[in-house]
N, C-alpha and C positions, 0 to 999 in steps of 0.2 A: 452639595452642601454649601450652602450660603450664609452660616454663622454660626456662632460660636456654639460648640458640640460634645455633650460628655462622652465617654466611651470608657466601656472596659478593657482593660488589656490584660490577659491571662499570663501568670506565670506560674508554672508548676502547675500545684492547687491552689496558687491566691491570684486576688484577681486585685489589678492595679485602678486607678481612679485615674484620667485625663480628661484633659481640655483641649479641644482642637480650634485652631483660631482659621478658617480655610483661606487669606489671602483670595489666589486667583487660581482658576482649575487649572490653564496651562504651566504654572509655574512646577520646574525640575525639580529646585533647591527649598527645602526648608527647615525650618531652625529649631530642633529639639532643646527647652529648656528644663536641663538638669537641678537640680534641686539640692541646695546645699545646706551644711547646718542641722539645728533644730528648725527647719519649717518645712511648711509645705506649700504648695502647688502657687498659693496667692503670691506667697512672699514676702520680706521685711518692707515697710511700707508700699505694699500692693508692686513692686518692682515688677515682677515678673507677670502679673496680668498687666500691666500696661504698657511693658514690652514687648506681648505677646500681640498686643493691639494695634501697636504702633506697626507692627512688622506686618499683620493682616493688612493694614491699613495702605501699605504700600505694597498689596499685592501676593509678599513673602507667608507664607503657609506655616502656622507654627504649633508647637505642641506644648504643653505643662503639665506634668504628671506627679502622681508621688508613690516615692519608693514603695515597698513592702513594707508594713509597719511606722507608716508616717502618713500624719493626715487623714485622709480615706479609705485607706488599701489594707487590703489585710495582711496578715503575715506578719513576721517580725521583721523589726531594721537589728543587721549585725553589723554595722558600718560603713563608710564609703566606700571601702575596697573591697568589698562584696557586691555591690550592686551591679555587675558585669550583666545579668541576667536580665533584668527588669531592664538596664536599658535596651538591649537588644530585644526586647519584647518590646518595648514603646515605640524604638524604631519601625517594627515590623508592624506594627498596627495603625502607626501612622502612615506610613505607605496604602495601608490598605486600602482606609479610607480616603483617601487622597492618590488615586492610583496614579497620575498623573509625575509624581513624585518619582525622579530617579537617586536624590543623593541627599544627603543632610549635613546640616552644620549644628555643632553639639556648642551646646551655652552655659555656661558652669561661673557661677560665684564662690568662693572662697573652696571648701573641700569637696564640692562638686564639682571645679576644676580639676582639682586634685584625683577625683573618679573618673574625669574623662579621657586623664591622661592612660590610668590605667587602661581603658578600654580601646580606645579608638584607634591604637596601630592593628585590631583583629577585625575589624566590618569596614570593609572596602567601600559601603557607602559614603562614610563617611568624607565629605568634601571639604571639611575646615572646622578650626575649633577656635574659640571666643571662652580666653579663660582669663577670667574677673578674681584678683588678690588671691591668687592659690595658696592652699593652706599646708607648710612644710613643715608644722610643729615636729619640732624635739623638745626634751627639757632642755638640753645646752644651748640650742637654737634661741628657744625664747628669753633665756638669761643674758644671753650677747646682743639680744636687741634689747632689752630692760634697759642694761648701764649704757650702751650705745645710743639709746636714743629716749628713753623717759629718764632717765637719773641727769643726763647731761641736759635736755630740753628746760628740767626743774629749774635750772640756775636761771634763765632769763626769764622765768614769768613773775612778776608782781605778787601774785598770792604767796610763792613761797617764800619772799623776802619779806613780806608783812607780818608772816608767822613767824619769822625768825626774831623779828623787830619787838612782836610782841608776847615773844616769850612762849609761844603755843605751837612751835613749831617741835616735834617729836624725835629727838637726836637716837635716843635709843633704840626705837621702832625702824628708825629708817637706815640707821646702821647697821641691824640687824638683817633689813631685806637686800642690803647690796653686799653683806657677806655671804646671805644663802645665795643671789644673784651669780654672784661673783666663782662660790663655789661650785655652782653645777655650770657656767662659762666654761670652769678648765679642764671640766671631763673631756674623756676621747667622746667620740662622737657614738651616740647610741640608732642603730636601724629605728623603724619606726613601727608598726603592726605591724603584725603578719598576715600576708593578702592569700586568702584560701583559694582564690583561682588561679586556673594554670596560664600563666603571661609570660613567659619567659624569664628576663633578667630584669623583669619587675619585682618579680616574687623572689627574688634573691635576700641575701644575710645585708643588705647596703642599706643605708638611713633611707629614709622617707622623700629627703628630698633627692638624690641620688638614684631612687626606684622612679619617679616622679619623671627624671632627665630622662630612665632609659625607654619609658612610656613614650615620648615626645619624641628622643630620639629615632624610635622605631615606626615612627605617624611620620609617611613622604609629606603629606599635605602641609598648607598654610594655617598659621594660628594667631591671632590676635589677641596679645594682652592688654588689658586694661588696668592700668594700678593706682591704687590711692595712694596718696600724699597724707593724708591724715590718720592710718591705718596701722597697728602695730604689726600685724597678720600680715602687710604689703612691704612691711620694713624687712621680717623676716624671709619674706622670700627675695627680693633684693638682694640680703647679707649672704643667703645660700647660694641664689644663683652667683653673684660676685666672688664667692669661696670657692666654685667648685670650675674648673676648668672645662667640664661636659656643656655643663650649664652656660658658661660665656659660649662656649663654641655654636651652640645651636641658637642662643639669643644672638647672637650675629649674622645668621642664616636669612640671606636675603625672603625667603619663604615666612619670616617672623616681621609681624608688625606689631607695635606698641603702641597706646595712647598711656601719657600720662597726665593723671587728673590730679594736682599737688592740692586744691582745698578739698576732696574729698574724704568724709572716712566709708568705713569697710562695705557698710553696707545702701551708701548713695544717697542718704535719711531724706536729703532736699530733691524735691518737683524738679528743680533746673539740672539737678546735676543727674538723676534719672531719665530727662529727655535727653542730656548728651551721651549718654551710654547708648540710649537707644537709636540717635543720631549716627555715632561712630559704629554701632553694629550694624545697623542697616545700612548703613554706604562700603562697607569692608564686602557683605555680604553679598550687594549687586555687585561689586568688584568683583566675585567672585565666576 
């Protein structure tokens, strides 16, 4: 296989849609990218085929796929914490074709981080994961980054002191959303779905992000975050990990590397800042 390669992957009775990018035939390691969100296989400005390319391009062997029910594939999507199956079915077929292939590294953007986490302390293949602004929504979660960082941000921009200046700036509206803000803040903390697969002390009664820690906790392997600075989705997981004492102890885990990207948002929208992703994956990756 010398270029880029659709294939089926079977799951159950549906059959999945991928893209194999083959790199180099001798290469061990390569880099299953997970699929987050509403999208599929291409991804929010073409991301994920041109990080597929980039990685071919240096040799690294990579895959792009979509879920059941997303994209090409058939079947229904029932959420990120259900896709346990289809990955381990894309893993398995990307090996195939790629027999060369002994181990992989799993690539996850926002709640396909969050999917990977579930899965990857169960397939020993799995060599390293590469998780881009994991997604830890709670309602109380996103209310404590609302007033922690858009309500307090409001005060130094220009726009919103112009509106005040002239008269068109909205008191009532906006009082309104940092009392609802403020009131779902001081709830106890609520779990997050319920994950129909059997994970352990993932599938526990614990929030989301909490289920998330015990994922990562239970993966020996290295993982590489990348997080944005411009992102409310990358503030929330911040505020979580920094709340949760599991969470600091494994982000100090010489085994955990970080990039932090402070002008990016969530999903890398600029060319420049889509080739440093794919710069710091690809160099973590042959580190690897």
């Amino acid at each position: 296989m010398n270029a880029e390669t659709p294939i089926l992957i079977s799951v159950e009775d549906d059959a999945l849609v991928g893209i194999v990018h083959p790199g180099v035939q001798r290469a061990k390691t390569g880099v299953v990218i997970v699929v987050g969100g509403p999208q599929y296989r291409v991804g929010s400005h073409r991301q994920f085929l041109l990080l597929a390319r980039d990685l071919a391009a240096a040799g690294i062997p990579a895959l792009r796929f979509d879920y059941r029910g997303m994209g090409d594939s058939d079947g229904d999507f029932t959420g990120f914490e259900t896709v346990n199956h289809d990955i381990r079915a894309a893993i398995d077929a990307f090996m195939d074709v790629m027999p060369g292939l002994e181990r992989v590294v799993l690539w996850g953007l926002c709640d396909a981080a969050s999917a990977i986490l579930f899965y990857a302390h169960g397939d020993p293949r799995v060599a390293g994961l590469a998780l881009l602004n994991p997604w830890v929504r709670t309602n109380e979660g996103l209310a404590r980054a609302r007033i922690k960082h858009y309500y307090t941000a409001r005060l130094f921009e220009r726009e919103f002191w112009a509106k005040l200046a002239t008269g068109k700036f909205d008191f009532l509206g906006s009082i309104r959303g940092l009392a609802a803000n403020a009131t779902s803040a001081l709830k106890p903390k609520s779990r997050g779905p319920e994950d129909n697969s059997s994970q352990g002390d993932t599938a526990s009664e614990l929030p989301l992000p909490e289920r998330m820690a015990a994922g990562l906790d239970a993966y020996p392997g290295p993982a590489l975050f990348i997080i944005s600075g411009n992102d409310l989705t990358a503030r929330e997981f911040e505020d979580a990990a920094k709340s949760s004492p599991r969470w600091r102890k494994i982000l100090a885990a010489p085994r955990i590397t970080r990039r932090n990207f402070p002008q990016a948002d969530h999903t890398f929208s600029r060319r420049d800042w889509r080739d440093q992703v794919a710069r710091w994956t690809r160099e973590w990756v042959e580190g690897l």
